[in-house]
C-alpha positions in Angstrom: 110.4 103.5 104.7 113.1 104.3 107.4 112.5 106.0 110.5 113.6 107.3 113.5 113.4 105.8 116.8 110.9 107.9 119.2 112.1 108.5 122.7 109.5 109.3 125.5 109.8 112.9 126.4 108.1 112.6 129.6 108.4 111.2 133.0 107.0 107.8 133.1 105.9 107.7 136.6 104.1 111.4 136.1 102.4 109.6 132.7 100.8 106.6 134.3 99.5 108.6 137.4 97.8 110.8 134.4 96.8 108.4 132.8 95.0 106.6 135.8 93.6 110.1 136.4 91.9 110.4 132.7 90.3 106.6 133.2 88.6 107.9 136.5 87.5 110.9 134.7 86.6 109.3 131.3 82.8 110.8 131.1 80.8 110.3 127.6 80.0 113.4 125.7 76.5 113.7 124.5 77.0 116.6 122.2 79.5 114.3 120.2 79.3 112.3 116.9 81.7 109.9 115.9 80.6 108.7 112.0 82.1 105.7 111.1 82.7 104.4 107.4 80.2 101.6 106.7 80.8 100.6 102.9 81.6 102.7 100.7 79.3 104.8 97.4 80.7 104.3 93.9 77.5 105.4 92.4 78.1 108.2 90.7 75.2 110.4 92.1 73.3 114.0 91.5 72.5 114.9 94.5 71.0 118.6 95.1 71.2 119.7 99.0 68.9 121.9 100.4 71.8 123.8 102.0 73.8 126.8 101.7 78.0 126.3 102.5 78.1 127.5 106.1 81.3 129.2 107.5 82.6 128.7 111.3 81.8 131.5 113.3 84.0 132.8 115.7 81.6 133.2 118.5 80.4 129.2 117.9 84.2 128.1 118.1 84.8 130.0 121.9 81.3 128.7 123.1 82.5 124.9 121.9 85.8 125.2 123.2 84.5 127.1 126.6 82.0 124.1 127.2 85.1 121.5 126.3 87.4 123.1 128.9 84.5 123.0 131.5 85.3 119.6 132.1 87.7 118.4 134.8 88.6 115.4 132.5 89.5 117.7 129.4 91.8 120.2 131.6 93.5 117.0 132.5 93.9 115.5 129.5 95.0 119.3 128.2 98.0 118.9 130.3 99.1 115.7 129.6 98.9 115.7 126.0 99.9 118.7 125.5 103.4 118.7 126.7 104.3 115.7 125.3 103.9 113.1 121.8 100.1 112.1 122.4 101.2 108.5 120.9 103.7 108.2 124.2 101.1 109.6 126.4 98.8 106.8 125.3 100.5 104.1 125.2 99.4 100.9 126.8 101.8 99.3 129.4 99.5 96.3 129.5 99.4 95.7 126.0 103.4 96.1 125.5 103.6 93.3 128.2 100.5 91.1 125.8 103.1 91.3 123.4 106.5 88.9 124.2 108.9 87.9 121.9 107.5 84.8 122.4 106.9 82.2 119.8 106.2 78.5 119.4 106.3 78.2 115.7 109.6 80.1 114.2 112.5 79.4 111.2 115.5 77.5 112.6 117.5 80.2 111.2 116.8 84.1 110.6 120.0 85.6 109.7 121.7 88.4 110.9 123.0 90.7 111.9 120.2 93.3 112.5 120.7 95.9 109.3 119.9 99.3 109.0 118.5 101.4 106.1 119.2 104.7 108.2 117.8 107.5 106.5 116.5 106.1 103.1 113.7 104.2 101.6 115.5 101.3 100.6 113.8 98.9 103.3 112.3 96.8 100.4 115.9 95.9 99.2 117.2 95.2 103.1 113.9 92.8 103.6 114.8 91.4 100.3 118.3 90.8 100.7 117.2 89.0 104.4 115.5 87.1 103.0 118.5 85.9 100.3 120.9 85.3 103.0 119.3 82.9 104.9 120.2 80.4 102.2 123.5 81.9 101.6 124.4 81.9 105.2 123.4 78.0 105.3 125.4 77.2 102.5 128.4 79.0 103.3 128.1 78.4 107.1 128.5 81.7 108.2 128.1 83.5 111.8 127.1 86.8 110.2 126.8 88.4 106.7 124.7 91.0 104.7 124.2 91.2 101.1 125.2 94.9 99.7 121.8 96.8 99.5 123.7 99.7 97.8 124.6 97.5 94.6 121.1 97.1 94.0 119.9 100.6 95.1 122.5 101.9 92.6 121.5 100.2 89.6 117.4 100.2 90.4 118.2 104.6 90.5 119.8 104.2 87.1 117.4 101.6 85.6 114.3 103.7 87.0 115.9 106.9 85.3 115.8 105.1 82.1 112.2 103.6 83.2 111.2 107.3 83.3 112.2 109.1 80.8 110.7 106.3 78.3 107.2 106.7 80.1 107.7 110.7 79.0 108.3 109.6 75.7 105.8 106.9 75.6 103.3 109.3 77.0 104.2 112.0 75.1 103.8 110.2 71.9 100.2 109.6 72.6 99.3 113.1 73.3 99.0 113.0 77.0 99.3 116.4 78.0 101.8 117.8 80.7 98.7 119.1 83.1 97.1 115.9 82.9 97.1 113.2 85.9 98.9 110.6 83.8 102.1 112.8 83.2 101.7 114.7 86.5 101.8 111.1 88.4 105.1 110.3 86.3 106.8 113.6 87.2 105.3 113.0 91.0 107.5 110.9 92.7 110.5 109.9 90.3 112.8 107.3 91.2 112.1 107.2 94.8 114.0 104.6 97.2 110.7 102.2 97.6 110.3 99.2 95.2 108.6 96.0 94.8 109.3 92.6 94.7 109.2 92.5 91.5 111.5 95.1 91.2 114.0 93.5 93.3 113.0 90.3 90.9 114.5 92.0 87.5 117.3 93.9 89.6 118.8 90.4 90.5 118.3 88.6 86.6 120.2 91.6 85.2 123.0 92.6 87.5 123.0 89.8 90.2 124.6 90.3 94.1 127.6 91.1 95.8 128.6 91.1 99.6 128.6 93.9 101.5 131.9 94.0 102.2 132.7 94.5 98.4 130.5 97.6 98.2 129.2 98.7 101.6 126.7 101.7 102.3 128.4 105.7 101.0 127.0 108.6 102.9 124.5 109.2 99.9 123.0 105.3 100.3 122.2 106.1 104.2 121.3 109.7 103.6 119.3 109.4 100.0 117.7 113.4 100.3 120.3 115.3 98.1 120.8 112.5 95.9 117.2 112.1 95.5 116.7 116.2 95.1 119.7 116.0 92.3 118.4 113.6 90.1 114.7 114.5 90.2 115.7 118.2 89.2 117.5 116.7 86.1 114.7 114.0 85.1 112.3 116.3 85.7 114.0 118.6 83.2 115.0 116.0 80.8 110.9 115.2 80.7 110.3 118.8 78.7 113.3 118.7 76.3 112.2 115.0 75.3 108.4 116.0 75.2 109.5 118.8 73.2 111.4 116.7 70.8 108.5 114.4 70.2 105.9 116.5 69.4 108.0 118.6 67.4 109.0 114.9 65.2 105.3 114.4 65.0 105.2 117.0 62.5 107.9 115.9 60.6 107.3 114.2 56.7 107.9 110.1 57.2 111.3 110.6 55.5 112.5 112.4 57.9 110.9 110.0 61.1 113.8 108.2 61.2 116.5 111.0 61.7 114.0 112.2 64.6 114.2 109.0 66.5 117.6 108.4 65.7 117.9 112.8 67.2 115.5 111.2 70.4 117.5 108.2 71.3 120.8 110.1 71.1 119.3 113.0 73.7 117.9 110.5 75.9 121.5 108.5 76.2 122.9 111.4 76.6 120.8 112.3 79.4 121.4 108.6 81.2 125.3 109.3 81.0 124.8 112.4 83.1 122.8 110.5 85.8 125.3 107.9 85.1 127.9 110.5 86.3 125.8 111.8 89.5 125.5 108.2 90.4 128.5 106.9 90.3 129.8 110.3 92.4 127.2 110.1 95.1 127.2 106.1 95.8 130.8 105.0 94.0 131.4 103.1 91.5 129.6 99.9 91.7 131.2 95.9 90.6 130.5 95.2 87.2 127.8 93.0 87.3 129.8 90.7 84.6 133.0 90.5 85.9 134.4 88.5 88.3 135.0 89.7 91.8 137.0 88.1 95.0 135.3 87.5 98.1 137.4 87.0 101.4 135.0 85.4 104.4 135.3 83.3 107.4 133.3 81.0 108.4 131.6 80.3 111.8 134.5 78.2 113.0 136.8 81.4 111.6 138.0 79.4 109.1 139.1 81.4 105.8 137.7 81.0 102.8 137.9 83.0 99.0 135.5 83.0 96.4 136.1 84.1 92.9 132.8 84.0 91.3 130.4 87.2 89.1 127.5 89.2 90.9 125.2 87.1 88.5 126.6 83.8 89.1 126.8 85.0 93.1 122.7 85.4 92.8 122.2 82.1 91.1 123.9 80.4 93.6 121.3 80.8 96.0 121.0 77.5 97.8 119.5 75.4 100.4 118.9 72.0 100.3 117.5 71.5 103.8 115.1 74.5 103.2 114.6 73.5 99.6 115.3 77.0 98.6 117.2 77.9 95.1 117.1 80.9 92.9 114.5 79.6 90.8 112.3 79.2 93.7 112.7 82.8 94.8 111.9 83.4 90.7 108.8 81.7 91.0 107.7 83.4 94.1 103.8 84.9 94.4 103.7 88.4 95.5 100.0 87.8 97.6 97.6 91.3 98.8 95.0 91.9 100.4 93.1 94.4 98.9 89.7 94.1 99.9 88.0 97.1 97.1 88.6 93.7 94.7 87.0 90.6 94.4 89.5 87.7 95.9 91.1 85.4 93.1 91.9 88.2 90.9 95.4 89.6 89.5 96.2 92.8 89.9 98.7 95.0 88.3 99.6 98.6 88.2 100.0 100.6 84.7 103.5 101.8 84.0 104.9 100.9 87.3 108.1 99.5 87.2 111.9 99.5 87.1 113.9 97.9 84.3 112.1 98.9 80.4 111.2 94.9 79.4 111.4 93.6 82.8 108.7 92.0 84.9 105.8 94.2 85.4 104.6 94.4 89.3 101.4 92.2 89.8 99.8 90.8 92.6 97.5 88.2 93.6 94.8 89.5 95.5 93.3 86.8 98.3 92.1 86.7 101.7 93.5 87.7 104.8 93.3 84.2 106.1 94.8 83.1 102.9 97.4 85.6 103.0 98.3 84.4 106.8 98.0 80.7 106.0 100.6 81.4 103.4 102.9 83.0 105.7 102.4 80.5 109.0 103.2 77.4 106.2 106.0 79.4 105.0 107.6 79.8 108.6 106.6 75.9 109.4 109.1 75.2 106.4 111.6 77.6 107.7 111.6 80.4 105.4 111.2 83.9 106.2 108.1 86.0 104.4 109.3 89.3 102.8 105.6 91.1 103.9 104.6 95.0 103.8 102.9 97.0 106.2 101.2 100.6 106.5 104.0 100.6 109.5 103.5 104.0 111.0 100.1 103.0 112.3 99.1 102.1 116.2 103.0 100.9 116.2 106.0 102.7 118.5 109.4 102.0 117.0 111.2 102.2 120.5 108.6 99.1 122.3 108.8 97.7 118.8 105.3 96.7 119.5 102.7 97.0 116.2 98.8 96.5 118.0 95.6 98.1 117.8 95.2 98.5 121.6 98.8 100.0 121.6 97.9 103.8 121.8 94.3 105.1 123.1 93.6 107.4 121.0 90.1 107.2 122.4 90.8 107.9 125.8 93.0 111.1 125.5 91.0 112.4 122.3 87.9 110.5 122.8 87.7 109.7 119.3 88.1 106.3 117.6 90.6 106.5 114.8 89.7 102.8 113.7 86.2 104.0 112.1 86.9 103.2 109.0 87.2 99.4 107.5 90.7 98.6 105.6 89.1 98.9 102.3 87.8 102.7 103.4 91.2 103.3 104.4 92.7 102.5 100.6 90.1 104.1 99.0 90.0 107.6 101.4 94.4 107.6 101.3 94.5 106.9 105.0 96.5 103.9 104.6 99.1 102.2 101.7 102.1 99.6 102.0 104.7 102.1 103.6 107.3 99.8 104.7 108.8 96.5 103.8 109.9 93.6 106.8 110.5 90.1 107.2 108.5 87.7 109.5 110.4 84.8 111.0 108.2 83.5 113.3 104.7 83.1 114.7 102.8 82.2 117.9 100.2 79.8 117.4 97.1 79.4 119.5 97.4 75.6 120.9 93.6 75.3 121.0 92.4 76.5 117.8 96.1 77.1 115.8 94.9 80.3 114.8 97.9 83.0 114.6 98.1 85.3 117.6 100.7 87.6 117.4 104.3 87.2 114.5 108.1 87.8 115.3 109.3 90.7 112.7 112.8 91.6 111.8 113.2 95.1 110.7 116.1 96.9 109.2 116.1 100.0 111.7 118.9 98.9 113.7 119.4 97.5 116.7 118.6 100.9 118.6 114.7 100.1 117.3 112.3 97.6 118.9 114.0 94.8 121.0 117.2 94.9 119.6 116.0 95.3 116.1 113.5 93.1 116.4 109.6 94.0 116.4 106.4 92.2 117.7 102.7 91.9 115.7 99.6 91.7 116.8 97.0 89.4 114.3 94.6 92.0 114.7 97.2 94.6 113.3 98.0 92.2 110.8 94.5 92.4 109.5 94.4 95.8 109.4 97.7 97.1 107.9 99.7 94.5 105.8 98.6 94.1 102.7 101.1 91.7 101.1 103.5 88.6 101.8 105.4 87.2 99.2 105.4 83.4 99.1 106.6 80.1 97.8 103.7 78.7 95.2 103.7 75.2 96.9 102.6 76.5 99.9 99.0 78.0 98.1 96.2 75.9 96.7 95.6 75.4 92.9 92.8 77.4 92.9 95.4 80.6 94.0 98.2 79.6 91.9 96.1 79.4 88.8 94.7 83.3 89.4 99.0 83.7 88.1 98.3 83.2 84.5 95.1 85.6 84.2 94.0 88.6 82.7 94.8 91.1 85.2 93.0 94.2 86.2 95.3 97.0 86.1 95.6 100.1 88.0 96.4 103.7 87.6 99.4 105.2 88.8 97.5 106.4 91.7 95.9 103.8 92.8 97.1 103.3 96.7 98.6 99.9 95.5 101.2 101.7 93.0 102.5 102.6 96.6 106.4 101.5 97.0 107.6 100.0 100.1 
């Protein structure tokens, strides 16, 4: 998801001589327990304690916290992090500098300029859309261009509208009731900005790509809240009238079944019209995806150029023959996790997750991390960027642009390790989920052992973010806190590619992998 830059609040000489201070002072505490996660307990257990539920008296808190303060290092550390964001406080100088934007494996070409989604979800649809214009930049030799993120963001609000309020009736029609965690999931989080590749995937068949320039970002696209708060008032209501009308056509005699339906879909068009309407006011009215539209460019030797072609003949036109990319490549792409609560090798999908009724459902391929990263470092070999996501927010600062577990010591303000828990703990606790969609353009290889050491990201925070829009990844973070990369088949054994056409196991609506970049 978007975000805003953070900007230290302190002074940066006064921070590293406290800092220096709370190494020399760094004691152990005996009377402290860190418990880490080690596994986890599926067992569905009766366990009888031979407890009572204790309360926290108030005597016990001003004794702990009396015996805390005691120490010189704690007063210190009182001051410093209490006048400022702990995450600045703690930030490592030395591991900033471990982490150049240095690379000796990279794409010839990565596209720009640096985009920003500015205060929206929509980063899935600007990591997408980098990754289309490579190709399109290539073929049409061009110095700078950005595919229109709006286009798609207004039809995937319309077509996840629709997606909705046939779940309600879906669900309604087999007696889920309103209070239980089915229909409360679906009423959760309606048509929020995230997506999936997938998503992106059946956006593009139906209604194809424009330029920016032929329908650039409204107010509404780069500040989503009210739009958002709009429509989800209305869907939300919508969800009781259809409900209503579907129980009440259960009862009906079968002679009279069809008149209901024909009563349901009229209501639920109806319905679409008006969000039709609040669309189309909020973000404009976008190109018809079927007619033809006129595209004025220069090229890179600002040369001018016109191209009369459709948004669906635009997208097919994908093309690259030195990079041997084409839009039935980008079809055939293999959305890879790592989700390590499931066995490697298996498919995963996610029930009633989607955008577009009939469209491609989102599945994944669950592998290895090494798998995952040998993927991405033979995808950037071949010079083609990775669409990946990321739990972002985590041991990352947006202004360094720096993502790396030794980035912030939590441990040596707080003396407490917030890396207890394993990556599958994480999933399973809700401590961590994909939260943010990038691309990776390049790598830094070891030159002993070729093992990936740190990856060159481009984000879609603008240039103010990271090093001029650009972010650096650790491979230790990378373990940790991406959990997919979307490659081209031919760069994954057969073994991997085969795991495509099985029986997936499917997920509830819940599940931390229903979680939209």
């Amino acid at each position: 998801m978007g975000s805003q830059t953070s900007k230290p609040t302190v002074d940066v000489s006064n921070e590293k001589a406290l800092l220096e201070r709370l190494r020399r002072f760094q004691v152990t505490d005996d009377d402290f327990v860190n418990v880490a996660a080690s596994g986890s307990d599926d067992e569905k257990r009766d366990i009888r304690l031979v407890r009572e539920p204790e309360g926290l008296p108030v005597q016990q808190t001003q004794s702990w916290q009396s015996r805390f303060l005691a120490d010189p290092k704690n007063k210190l550390a009182l001051t410093a992090l209490s006048t400022a964001d702990p995450r600045t406080v703690l930030t490592s100088t030395a591991t900033k500098l471990a982490d150049p934007q240095i690379f000796n494996t990279r794409i010839p070409f990565e596209g720009g300029p640096i985009t920003n989604q500015r205060s929206s979800g929509r980063c899935w649809l600007f990591a997408s859309t980098n990754v289309f214009r490579v190709a399109l930049m290539r073929r049409y030799s061009l110095e700078s261009f950005e595919l229109s993120q709006s286009y798609l963001f207004f039809w995937d609000k319309l077509e996840k509208s629709n997606y909705f309020l046939e779940q309600i009736i879906d669900t309604a029609a087999a007696g889920e009731d309103l209070d239980g965690r089915l229909v409360q999931a679906l009423l959760g989080d309606i048509v929020s900005d995230g997506g999936q590749w997938d998503m992106v995937y059946n956006l593009v068949q139906k209604y194809g790509l424009v330029p920016q320039a032929l329908y650039p970002d409204s107010w509404n696209a780069m500040n989503s809240g009210v739009l958002n708060s709009i429509v989800k008032t209305k869907l939300r209501e919508y969800a009781l009238i259809l409900r209503k009308l579907v129980q009440s056509s259960s009862s009906s005699s079968p002679s009279s079944a069809s008149s209901a339906a024909e009563t349901l879909t009229a209501t639920k068009e109806k319905m679409m019209r008006e969000i039709l309407s609040i669309l189309t006011l909020a973000l404009g009215p976008p190109p018809n995806p079927r007619e033809e539209f006129t595209w004025t460019y220069l090229d890179k030797s600002s040369k001018p150029h016109t191209l009369k072609t459709t948004p669906q003949s635009f997208a097919r036109d994908i093309y690259s023959s030195d990079l041997r990319i084409t839009s039935s490549v980008i079809d055939s792409m293999v959305s890879l996790v790592h989700d390590p609560r499931h066995p490697p090798l298996t498919l995963l999908t996610v029930d009633r997750l989607g955008n577009i009724v009939g469209g491609r459902g989102v599945t994944y391929v669950n592998v290895s991390m090494a798998t995952l990263k040998s993927a991405c470092v033979s995808m950037i070999k071949a010079g083609l960027p990775v669409f990946f996501g990321s739990d972002v927010g985590k041991f990352s600062n947006s202004s360094a642009g720096v993502m790396d577990l030794d980035l912030i010591d939590y441990e040596l303000g707080f003396n407490v390790s917030l890396l207890g828990m394993d990556k599958a703990s994480r999933l399973r606790t809700g401590e961590s989920a994909m939260t943010h969609a990038m691309v990776l353009t390049a790598v830094h290889l070891d030159e002993e052992s070729g093992e990936s050491v740190r990856w060159r990201v481009q984000n879609s925070w603008g240039e103010s973010a990271g090093d001029k829009g650009w972010f650096v990844m650790s491979d230790a973070w990378m373990d940790e806190f991406v959990y997919q990369a979307v490659v081209d088949p031919r760069f994954l054994s057969k073994e991997v590619r085969g795991v495509v056409g099985t029986e997936p196991t499917v997920l509830p609506l819940w599940d931390p992998m229903c979680s939209l970049a």
